[in-house]
N, C-alpha and C positions, 0 to 999 in steps of 0.2 A: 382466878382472882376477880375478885369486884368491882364493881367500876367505880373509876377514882374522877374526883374533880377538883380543876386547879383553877383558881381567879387571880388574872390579871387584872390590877385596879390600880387605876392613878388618881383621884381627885378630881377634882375639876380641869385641872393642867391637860391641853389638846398637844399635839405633835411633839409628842417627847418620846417617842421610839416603842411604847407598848405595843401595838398593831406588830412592828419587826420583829418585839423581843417573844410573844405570841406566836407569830408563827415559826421563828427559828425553836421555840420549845416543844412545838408540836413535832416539827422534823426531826427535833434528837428524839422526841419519845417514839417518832415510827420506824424510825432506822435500827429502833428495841424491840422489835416485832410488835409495838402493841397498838389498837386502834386507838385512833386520835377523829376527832369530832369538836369542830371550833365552834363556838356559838360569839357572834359580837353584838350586845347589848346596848344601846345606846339611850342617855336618859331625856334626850332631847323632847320635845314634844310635836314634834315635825312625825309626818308620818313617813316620810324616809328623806332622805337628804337629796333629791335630784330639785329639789326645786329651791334649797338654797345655797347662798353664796359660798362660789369656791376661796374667796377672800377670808371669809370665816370660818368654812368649814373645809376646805378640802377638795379635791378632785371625786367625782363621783364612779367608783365601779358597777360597771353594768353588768351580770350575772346572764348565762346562759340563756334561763329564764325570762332574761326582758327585766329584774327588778335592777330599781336603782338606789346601791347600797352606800357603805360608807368603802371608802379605799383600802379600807385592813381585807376585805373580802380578798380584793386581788391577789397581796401578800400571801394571803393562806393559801386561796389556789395554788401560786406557782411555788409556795416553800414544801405545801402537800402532795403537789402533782395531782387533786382531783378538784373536779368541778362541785363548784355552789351553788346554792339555789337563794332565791331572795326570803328561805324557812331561817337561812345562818343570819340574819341578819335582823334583829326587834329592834325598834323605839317605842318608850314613850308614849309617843303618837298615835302609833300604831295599837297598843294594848287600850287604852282612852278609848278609841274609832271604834276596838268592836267591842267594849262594855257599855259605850254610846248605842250602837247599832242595835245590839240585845236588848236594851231597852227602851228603845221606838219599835221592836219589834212584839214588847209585850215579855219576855221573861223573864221578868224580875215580878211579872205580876203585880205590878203597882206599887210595889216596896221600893223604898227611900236606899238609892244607888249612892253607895259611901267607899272612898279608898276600901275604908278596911269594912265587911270583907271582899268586896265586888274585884276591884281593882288586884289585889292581891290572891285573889284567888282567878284572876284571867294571867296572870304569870304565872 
């Protein structure tokens, strides 16, 4: 079989159970014999969330690794029973920092750095 992909997507709307309902669908899919592989996307522009507020955002999971994620990370570990690393976990921020850094470092070769296609093609 081929590898199939599912998105979990709420809007803009924060704590409303996707992170739980996310990982309890991965645990039914691997109790199916099949691999499951969580990816949590975040559109924020933060480059990962340890450094803002748990008031607005959330308690921060910290990954074996040392990164500091969003709290669905922990959820999937313990509904998964396997360890994450801070690769499960994009913002934003994060995608911006290294199509920034690529070009302070010269490879875009002097070309005019635009969402489309720079940004879209570092996703």
């Amino acid at each position: 079989m081929g590898r199939k992909y599912i998105f979990v997507t709420g809007g803009v709307v924060s704590s409303v159970g996707k992170g739980i309902v996310t990982a309890a669908l991965g645990r039914l899919l691997k109790s199916r014999g099949l691999s499951v592989v969580l990816q949590k996307l975040d559109p924020y522009l933060n480059v990962d969330p340890g450094t803002m507020s748990p008031y607005q955002h959330g308690e921060v999971f910290v990954t074996a690794d040392g990164a500091e994620t969003d709290l669905d990370l922990g959820h999937y570990e313990r509904f998964l029973d396997q360890d994450l690393t801070g690769l499960s976990s994009i913002t934003a921020g994060q995608i911006y920092q290294t199509v920034i850094a690529k070009e302070r470092r010269g490879d875009y070769l002097g070309r005019t750095i635009q969402a489309i296609p720079h940004v879209t093609n570092e996703i």
